[in-house]
Short mmCIF file of the C-alpha atoms (twelve columns), coordinates in Angstrom:
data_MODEL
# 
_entry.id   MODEL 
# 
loop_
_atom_site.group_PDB 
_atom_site.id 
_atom_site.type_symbol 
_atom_site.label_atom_id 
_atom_site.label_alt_id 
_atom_site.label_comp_id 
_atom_site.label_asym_id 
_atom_site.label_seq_id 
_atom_site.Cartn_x 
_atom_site.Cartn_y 
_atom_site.Cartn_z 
_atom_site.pdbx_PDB_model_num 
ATOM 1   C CA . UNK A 1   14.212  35.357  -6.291  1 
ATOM 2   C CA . UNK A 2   13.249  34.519  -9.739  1 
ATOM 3   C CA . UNK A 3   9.303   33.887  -10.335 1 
ATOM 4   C CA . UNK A 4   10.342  30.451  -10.808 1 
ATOM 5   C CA . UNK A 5   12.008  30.137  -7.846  1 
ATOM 6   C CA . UNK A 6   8.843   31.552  -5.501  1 
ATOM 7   C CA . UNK A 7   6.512   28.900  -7.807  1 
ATOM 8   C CA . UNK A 8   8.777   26.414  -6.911  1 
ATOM 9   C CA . UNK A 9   8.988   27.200  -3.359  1 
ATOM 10  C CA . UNK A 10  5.279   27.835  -3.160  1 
ATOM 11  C CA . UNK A 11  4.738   23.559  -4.577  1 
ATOM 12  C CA . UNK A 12  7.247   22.599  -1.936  1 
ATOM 13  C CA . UNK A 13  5.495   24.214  1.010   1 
ATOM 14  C CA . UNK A 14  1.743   23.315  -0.366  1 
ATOM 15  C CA . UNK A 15  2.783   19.549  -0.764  1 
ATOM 16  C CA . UNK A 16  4.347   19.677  3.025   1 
ATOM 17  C CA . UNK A 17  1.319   21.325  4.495   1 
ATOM 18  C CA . UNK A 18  -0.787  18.528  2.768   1 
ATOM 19  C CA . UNK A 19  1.256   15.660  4.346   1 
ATOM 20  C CA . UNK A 20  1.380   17.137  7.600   1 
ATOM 21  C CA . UNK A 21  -0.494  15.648  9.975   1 
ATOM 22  C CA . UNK A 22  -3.485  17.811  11.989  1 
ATOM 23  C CA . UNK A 23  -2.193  20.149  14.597  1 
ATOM 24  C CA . UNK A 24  -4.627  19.063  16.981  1 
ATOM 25  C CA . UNK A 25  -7.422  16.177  17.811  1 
ATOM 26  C CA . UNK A 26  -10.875 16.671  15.924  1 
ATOM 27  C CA . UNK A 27  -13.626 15.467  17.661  1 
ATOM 28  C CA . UNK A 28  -16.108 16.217  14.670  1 
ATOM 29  C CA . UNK A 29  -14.744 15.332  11.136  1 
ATOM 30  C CA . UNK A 30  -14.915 17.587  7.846   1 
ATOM 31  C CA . UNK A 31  -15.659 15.511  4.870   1 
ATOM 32  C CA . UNK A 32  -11.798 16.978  3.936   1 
ATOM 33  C CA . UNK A 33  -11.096 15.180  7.621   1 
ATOM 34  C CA . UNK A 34  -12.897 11.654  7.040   1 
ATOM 35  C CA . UNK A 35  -11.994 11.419  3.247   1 
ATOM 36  C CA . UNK A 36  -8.409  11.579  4.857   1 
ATOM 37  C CA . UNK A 37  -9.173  8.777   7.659   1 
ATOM 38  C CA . UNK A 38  -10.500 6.734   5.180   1 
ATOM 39  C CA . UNK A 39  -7.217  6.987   3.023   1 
ATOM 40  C CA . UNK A 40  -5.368  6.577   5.533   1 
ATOM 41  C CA . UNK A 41  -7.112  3.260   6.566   1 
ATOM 42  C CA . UNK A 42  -7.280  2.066   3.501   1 
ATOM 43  C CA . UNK A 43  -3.581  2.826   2.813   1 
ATOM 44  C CA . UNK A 44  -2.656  1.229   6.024   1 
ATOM 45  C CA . UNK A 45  -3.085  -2.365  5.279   1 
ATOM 46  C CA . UNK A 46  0.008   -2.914  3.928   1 
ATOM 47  C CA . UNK A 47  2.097   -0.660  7.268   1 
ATOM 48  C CA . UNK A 48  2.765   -2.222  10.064  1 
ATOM 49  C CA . UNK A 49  2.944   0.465   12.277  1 
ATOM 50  C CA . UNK A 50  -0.709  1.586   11.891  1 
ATOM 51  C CA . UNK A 51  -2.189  3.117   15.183  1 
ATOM 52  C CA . UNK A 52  0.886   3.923   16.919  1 
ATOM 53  C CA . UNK A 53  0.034   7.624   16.484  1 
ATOM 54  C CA . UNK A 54  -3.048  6.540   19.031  1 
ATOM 55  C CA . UNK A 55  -1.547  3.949   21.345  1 
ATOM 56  C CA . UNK A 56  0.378   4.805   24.287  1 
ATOM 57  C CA . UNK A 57  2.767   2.345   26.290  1 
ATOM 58  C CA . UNK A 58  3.416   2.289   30.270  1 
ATOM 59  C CA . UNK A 59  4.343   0.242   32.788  1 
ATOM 60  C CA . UNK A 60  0.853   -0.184  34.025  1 
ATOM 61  C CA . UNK A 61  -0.175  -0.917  30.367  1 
ATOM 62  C CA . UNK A 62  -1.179  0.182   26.739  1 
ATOM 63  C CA . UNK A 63  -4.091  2.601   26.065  1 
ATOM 64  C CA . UNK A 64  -5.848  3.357   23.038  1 
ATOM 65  C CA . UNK A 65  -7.261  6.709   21.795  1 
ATOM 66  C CA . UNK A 66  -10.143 5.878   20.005  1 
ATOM 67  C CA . UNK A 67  -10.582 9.498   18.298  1 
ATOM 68  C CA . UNK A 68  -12.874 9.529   15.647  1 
ATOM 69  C CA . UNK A 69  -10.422 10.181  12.884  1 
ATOM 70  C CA . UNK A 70  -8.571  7.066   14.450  1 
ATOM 71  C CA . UNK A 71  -12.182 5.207   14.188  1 
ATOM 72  C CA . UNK A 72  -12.935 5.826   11.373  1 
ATOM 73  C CA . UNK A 73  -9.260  4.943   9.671   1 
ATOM 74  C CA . UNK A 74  -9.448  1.679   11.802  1 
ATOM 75  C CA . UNK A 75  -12.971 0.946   9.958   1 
ATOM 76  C CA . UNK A 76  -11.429 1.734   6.580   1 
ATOM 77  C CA . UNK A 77  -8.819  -0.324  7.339   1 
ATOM 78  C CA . UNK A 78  -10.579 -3.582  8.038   1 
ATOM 79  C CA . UNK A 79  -12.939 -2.675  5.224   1 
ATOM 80  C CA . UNK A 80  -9.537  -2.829  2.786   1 
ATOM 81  C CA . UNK A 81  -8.980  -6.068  4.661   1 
ATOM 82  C CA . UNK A 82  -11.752 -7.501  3.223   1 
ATOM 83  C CA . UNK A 83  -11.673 -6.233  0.046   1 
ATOM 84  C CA . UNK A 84  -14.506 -3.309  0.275   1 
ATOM 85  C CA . UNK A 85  -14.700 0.504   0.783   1 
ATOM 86  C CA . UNK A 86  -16.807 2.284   3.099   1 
ATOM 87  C CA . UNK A 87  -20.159 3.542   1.887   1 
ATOM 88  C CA . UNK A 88  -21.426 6.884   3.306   1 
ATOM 89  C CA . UNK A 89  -24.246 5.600   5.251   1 
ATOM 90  C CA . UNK A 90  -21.474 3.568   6.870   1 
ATOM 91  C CA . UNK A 91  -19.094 6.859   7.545   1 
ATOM 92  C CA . UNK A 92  -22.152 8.074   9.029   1 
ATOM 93  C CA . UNK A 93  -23.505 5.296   11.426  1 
ATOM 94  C CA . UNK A 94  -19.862 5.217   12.956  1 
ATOM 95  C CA . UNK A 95  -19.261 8.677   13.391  1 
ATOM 96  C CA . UNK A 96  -22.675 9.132   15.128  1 
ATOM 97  C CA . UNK A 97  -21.689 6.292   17.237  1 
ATOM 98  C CA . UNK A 98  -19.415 8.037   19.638  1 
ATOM 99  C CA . UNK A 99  -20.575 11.386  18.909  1 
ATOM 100 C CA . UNK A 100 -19.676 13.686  21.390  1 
ATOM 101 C CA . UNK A 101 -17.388 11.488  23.484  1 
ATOM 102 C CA . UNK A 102 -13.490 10.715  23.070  1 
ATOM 103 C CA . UNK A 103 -13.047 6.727   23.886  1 
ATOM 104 C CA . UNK A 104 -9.914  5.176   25.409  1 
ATOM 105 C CA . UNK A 105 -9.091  1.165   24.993  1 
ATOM 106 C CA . UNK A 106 -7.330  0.461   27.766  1 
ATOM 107 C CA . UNK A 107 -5.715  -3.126  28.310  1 
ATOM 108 C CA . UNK A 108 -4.446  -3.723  32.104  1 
ATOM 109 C CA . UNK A 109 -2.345  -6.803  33.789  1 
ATOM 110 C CA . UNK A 110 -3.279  -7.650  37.155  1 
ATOM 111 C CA . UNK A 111 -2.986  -10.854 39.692  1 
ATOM 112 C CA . UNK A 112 -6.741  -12.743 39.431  1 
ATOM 113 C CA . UNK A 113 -9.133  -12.720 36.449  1 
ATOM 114 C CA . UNK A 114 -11.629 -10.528 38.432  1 
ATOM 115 C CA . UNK A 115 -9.016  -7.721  39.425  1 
ATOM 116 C CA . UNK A 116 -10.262 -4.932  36.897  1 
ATOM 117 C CA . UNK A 117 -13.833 -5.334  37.754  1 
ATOM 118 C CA . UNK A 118 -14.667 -2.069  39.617  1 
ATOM 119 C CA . UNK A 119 -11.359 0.301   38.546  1 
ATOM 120 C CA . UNK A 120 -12.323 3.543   38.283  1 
ATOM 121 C CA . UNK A 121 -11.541 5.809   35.361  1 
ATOM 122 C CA . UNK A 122 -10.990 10.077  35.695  1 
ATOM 123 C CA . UNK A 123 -9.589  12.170  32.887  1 
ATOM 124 C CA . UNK A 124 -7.661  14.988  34.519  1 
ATOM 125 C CA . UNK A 125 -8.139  18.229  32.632  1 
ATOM 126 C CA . UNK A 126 -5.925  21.119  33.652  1 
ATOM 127 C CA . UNK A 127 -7.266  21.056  37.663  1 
ATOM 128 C CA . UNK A 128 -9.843  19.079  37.288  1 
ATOM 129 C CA . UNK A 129 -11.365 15.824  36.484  1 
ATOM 130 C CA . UNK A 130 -13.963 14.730  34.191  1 
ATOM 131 C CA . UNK A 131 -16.373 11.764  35.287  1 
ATOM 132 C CA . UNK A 132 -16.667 9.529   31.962  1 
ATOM 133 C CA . UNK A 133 -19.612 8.933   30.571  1 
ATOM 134 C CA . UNK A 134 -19.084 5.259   29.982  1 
ATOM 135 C CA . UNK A 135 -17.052 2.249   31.681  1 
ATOM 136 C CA . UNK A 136 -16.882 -1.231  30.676  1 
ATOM 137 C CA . UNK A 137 -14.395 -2.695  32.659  1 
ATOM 138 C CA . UNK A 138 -13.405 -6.280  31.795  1 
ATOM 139 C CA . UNK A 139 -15.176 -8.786  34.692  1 
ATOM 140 C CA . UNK A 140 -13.016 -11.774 33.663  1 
ATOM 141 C CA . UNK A 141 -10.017 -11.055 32.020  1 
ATOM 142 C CA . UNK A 142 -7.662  -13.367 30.313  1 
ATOM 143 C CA . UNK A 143 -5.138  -15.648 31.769  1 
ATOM 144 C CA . UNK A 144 -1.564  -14.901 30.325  1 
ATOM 145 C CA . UNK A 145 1.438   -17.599 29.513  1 
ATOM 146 C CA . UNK A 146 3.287   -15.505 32.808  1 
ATOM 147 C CA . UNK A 147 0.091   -16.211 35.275  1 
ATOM 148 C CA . UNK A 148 -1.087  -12.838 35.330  1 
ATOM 149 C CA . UNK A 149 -4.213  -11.520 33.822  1 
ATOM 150 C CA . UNK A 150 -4.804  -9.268  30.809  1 
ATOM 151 C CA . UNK A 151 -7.815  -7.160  30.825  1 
ATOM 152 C CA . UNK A 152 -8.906  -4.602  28.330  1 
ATOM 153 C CA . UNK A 153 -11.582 -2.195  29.296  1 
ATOM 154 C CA . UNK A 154 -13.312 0.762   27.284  1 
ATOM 155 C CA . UNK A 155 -13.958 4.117   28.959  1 
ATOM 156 C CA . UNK A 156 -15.342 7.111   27.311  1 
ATOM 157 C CA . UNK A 157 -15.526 11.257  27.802  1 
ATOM 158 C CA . UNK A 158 -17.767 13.982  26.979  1 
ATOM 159 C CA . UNK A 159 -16.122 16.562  24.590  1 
ATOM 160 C CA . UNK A 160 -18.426 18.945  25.614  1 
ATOM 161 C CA . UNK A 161 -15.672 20.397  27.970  1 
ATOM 162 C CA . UNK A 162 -12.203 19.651  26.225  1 
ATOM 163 C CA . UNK A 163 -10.054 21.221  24.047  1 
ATOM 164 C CA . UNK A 164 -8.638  19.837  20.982  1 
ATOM 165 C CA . UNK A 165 -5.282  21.103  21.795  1 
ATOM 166 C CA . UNK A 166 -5.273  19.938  25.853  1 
ATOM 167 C CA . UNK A 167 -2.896  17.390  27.351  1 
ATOM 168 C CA . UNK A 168 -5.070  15.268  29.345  1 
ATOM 169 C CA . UNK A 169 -3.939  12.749  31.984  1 
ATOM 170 C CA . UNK A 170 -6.778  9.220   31.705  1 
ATOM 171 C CA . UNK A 171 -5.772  8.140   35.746  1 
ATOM 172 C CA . UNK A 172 -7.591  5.018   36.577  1 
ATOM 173 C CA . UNK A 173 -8.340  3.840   40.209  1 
ATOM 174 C CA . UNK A 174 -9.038  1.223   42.141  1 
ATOM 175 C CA . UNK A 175 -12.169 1.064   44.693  1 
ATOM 176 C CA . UNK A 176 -10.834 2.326   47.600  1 
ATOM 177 C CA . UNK A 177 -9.152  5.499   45.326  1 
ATOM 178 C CA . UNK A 178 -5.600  3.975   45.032  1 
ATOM 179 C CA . UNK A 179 -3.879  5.115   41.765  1 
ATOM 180 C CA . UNK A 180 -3.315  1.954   39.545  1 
ATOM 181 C CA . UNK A 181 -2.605  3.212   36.088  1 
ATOM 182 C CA . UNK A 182 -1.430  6.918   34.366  1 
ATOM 183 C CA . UNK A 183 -1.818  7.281   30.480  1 
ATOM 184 C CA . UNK A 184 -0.823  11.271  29.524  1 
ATOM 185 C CA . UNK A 185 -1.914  11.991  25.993  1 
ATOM 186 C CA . UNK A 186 -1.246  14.992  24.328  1 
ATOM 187 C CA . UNK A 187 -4.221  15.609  21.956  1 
ATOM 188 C CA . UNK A 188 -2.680  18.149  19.780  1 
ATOM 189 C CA . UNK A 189 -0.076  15.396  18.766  1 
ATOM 190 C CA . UNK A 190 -2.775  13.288  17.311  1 
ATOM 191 C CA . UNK A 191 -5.132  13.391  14.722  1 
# 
């Protein structure tokens, strides 16, 4: 092949590798890492699929993988909203936020306003299951046009123990241990 040829060929695969989104989940960001999220937030406000890379759909519901790539992108985003960019004190606050612990936003329907109240949350890992380190379960969720009820709930993880690349299962229960909602997410699928 003619030098020309390999530079070419060489461009082509540097500019793919560039575009290509991370192989796996990072749960603590390079400045390469959140100079990306924020250009991807920023660049976001005028596509309307932003977040889908992070939201999963079942029958039981929707969950959100709050990583903190995807945090930090949604807080560029809203920033661009308004017509501002992040400062680095700002980066900073939010990342040390939820250092240490992958959050999920997790929105469930249910019969009576009260029904989420005392679910309980595991995140199976391989065999096991991981306790979270934080639940805020909706007490009184909202009243839909159908009757039911819509509540959202926030539950968070230590990192301590996962792997970037591990597909992890976020089961949620309710009180007497009866499965109520399965959300599989594949963290080497998302950045």
């Amino acid at each position: 092949m003619p030098a020309r040829g390999r530079i070419a060929g060489l461009v082509l695969l540097a500019c793919a590798a560039r575009s290509a989104p991370a192989a796996a989940v990072s749960f603590t960001l390079t400045e390469r890492e959140q100079a990306e999220a924020i250009h991807v937030g920023e660049r976001s406000v005028t596509a309307e699929t932003f977040g889908s890379e992070w939201v999963q759909s079942t029958g039981a519901g929707e969950v959100t993988v709050m990583t903190p790539f995807h945090r930090l992108a949604l807080a560029a985003r809203q920033a661009a909203f308004k017509q501002n960019t992040m400062k680095p004190a700002d980066v900073e606050k939010l990342l040390r936020e939820d250092r240490g612990r992958l959050v999920f936003w997790v929105s469930l329907r249910g019969p009576r306003g009260d029904f989420a109240r005392f679910y309980e949350p595991v995140l199976q890992v391989g065999a096991g299951e991981l306790r979270p380190s934080f639940v805020q379960n909706e007490r009184s969720a909202l009243r839909q046009p159908d009757g039911r009820y819509l509540a959202r709930s926030v539950y968070g993880f230590s990192t301590a123990t996962l792997g970037t690349t591990a597909g992890v299962v976020l089961v949620v229960r309710d009180p007497d241990g009866n499965e109520v909602a399965r959300f599989p997410v594949d963290l080497a699928s998302i950045r």
